[in-house]
N, C-alpha and C positions, 0 to 999 in steps of 0.2 A: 504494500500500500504506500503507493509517494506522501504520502502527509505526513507518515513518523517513520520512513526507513531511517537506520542509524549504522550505514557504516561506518566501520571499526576504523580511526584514523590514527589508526596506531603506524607511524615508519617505525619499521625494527630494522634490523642490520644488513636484512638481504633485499633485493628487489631483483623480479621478472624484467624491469625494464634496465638494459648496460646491460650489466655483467648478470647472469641467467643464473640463478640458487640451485643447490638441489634440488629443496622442494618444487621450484619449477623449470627444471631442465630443458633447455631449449633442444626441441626435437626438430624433425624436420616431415609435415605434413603434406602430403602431394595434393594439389589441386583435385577436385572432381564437380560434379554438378550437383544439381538437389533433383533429380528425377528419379532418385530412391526415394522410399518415406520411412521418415526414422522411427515411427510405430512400428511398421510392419517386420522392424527387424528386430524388435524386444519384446521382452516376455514380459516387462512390467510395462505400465502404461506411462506415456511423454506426451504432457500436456502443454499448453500454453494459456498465459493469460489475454485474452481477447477484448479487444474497442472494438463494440458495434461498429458507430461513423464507420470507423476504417474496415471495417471488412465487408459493408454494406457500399465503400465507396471506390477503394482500392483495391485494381486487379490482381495485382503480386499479392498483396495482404493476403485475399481471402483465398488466392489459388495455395500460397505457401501451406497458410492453417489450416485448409482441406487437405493439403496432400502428406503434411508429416508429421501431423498429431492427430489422436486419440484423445482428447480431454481439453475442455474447453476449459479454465476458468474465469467468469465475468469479471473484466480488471475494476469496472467500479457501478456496472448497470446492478449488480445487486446490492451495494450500501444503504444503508438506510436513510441518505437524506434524496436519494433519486426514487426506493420503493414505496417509504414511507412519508412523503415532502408534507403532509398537513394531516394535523392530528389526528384526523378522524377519516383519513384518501391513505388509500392504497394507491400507488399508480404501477399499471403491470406492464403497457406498452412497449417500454423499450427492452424489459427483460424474458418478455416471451415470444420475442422475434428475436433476441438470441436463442432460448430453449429452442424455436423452430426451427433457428438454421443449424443449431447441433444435433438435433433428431434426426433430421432429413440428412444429415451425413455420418450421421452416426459414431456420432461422440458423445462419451458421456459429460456430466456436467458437474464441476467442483464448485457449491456455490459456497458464497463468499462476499459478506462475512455477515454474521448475521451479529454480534454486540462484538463493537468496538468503541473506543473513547473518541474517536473521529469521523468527521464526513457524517456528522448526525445531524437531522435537519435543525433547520434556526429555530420552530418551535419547541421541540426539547428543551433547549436551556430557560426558555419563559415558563415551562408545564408547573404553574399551583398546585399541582396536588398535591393533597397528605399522605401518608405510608401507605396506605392501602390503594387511592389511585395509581402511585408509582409502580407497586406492584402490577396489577390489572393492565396497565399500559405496557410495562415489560411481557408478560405474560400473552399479551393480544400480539406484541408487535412479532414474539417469536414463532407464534403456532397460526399466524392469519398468513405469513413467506413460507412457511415449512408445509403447511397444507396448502396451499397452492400452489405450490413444487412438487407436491408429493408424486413418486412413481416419475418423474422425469428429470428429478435432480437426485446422484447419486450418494452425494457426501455435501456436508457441509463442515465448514469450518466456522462451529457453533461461539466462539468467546476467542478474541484476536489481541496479543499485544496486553494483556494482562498483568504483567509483571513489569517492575522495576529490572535496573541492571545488577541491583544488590540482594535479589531474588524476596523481595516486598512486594505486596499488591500495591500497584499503579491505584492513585485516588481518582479514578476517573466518576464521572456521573451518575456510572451506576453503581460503583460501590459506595457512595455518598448515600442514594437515593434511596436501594435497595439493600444495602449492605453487603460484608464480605461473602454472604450467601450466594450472591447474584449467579457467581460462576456457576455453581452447584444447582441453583434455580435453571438458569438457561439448557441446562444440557438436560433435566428433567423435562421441560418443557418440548425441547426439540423433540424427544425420542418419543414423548406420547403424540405429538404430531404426526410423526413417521417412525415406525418401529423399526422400519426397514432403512432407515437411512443411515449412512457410517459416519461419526461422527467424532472431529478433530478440534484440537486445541493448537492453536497457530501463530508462531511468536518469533522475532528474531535473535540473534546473538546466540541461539542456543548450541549452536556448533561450536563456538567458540570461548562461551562463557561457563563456566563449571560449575558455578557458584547458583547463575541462574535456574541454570538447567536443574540439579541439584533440586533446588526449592520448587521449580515447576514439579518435577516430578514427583515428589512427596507431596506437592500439594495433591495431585493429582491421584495419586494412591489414594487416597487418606477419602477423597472422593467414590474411589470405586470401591473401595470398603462399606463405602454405604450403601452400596448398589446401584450407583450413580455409570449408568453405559457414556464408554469414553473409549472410543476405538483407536485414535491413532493421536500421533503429534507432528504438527506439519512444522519444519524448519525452515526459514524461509531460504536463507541462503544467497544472500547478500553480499559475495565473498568480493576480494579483491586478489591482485597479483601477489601483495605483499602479505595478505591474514585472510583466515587462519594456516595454519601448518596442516598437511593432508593428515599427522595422527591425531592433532585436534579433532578433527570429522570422522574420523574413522573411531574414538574414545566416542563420542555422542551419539554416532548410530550405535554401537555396541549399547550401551546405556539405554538407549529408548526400548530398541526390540528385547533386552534381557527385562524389559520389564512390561512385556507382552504389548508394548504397540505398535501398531506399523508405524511405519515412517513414509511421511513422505516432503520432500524433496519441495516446499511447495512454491518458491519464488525467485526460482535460480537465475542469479544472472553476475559476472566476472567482471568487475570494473579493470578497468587499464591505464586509467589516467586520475587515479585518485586522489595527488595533490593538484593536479587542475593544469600541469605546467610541460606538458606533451600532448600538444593538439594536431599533430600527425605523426600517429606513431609509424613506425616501419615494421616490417614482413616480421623480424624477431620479437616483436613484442605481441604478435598476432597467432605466432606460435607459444609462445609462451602462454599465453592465453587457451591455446586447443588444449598443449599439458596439462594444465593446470584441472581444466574439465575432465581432462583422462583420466587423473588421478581423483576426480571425485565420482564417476562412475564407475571408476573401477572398484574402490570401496563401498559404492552403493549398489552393486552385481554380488558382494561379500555377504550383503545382508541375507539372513534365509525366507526363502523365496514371500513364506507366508506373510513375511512383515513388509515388503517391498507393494507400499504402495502405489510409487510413482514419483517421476519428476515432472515438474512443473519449471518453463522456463517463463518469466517474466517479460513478454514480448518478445515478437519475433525480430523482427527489425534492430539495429541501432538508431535507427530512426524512430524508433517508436518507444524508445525508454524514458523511462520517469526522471531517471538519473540528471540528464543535462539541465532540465526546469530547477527541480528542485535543490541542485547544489550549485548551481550558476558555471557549470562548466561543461565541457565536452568530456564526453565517454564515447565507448566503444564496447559496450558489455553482453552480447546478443549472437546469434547465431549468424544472421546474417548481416551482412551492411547496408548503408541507408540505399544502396541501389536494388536490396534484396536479392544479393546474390551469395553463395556462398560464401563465409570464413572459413578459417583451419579450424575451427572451432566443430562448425557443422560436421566438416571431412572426420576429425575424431571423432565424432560423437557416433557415427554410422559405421565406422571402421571397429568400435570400441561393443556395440550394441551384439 
């Protein structure tokens, strides 16, 4: 989600761009085309986040995300200041002309996100209610999306971004409103919605934060102990050239699945130019870039099969990343480039699969 990614702006000693680190060994990637589809060559599902406009308006766009993903997920038509815009309106429009065009090519659909502390509509923050309105309103706003998805949306990524980096609940809105409960509410509420639906807890840093992670997941125990269904945890995956280190990632999927949840993979994308200060990188820093993914697929192919629930790459384009707006510089962190053509990135991913 662009409104609160936080990467990690740690420079440590090595860097992918000059002189090539172990951790990201400069390889050497052979050109090829994109007329394979990098679904059809895995066993786990390779999703993408998707902009209507642009797949409704741009031909590469929607021929790409037709032809080499399986998994749709809505980059921001499902938020609740676009589903829910006025307190008492639903609006479905722009989010079931995505479910249609992912039917009709048959992807599934990773919705997203149903309570987050952002991108909430502007009456929210005015709502007078008392504790029991607050509740009711929570309560309506989760099971009136979930049931109106029901049976066409696969998973949801029910409570996003939860946590502190010191592994604290974040004060957002609704832990104010509704209290530390809220998490434990929403994911109750989701599942009697849809029984059938698999349902994630979706956060960043947590590849690389121990500490985080750590408190996530004890929180999250401590939840299914109650009987609270909590099927996976999507990491978003936010990495850069220089963080995390590939056994950071490889320590945090170990960690999730030994504590029975899938993982998935849900917001991948490899920045390249993270302090802002190489806005034309060269061919080795583009490799360094494919490594770097090889080495995160290759420990995500480690995971056992059962808990592989997918990766998600956060646009397809470098043209189409959140990155550039929101940190005021140029990136290059996508599969393919702003002409939607191949990287070495793609070439590894389909060699790798």
């Amino acid at each position: 989600m662009p409104s609160t990614k936080k990467l990690n702006l740690l420079v440590v000693a090595f860097a992918c761009v000059g002189v090539i680190p172990f951790a990201c060994k400069k390889t050497t990637t052979a050109s090829c085309d994109a007329t394979r589809s990098l679904h059809a060559q895995s066993k786990f599902s390779i999703g993408v986040a998707i902009q209507l406009g642009q797949y409704e308006n741009n031909l590469d766009y929607a021929r790409l995300a037709d032809q080499q993903f399986n998994s749709f997920t809505p980059e921001n038509a499902f938020k609740a200041e676009n589903l829910h815009p006025i307190e008492n309106v639903f609006e479905w429009t722009e989010a079931d002309r995505l479910i249609s065009i992912a039917l009709r090519n048959n992807k599934t659909v990773h919705g997203h996100t149903l309570i987050w502390h952002q991108q909430n509509p502007a009456w929210l923050s005015s709502f007078q209610g008392d504790a029991e309105a607050w509740e009711a309103l929570f309560k309506n706003h989760i099971q009136t999306i979930v049931t109106h998805f029901k049976g066409k949306v696969k998973a949801w990524d029910v409570v996003n971004e939860a946590f502190n980096e010191d592994g604290t609940l974040r004060n957002s809105i609704w832990k104010e409103k509704i209290g530390p409960t809220y998490i434990e509410k929403a994911f109750r509420y989701a599942q009697a919605a849809d029984p059938q639906a698999v349902l994630f807890y979706n956060d960043f840093n947590l590849e690389s934060n121990p500490l985080k992670r750590k408190q996530v997941l004890t929180y999250l125990n401590q939840l299914r102990n109650r009987g609270v269904k909590i099927s996976g945890i999507g990491l978003q995956m936010h990495v850069s050239l220089q963080y995390p280190e590939p056994t950071q990632i490889a320590a945090a999927f170990k960690e999730v699945f030994n504590q029975d949840y899938q993982v998935h993979v849900s917001e991948l994308d490899i920045s390249v130019n993270l302090l802002g200060n190489n806005n034309n990188p060269d061919a080795a820093v583009f490799e360094a870039q494919a490594d770097c993914l090889g080495k995160i697929v290759t420990l995500y192919k480690q995971i056992p099969q059962q808990y592989q629930y997918g990766i998600t790459f956060w646009g397809i384009s470098d043209n189409d990343s959140w990155i550039p707006a929101y940190f005021n510089r140029q990136d290059y962190p996508l599969l393919f480039d702003k002409n939607y053509q191949p990287k070495p990135a793609y070439c590894k991913l389909i060699e790798l699969l």
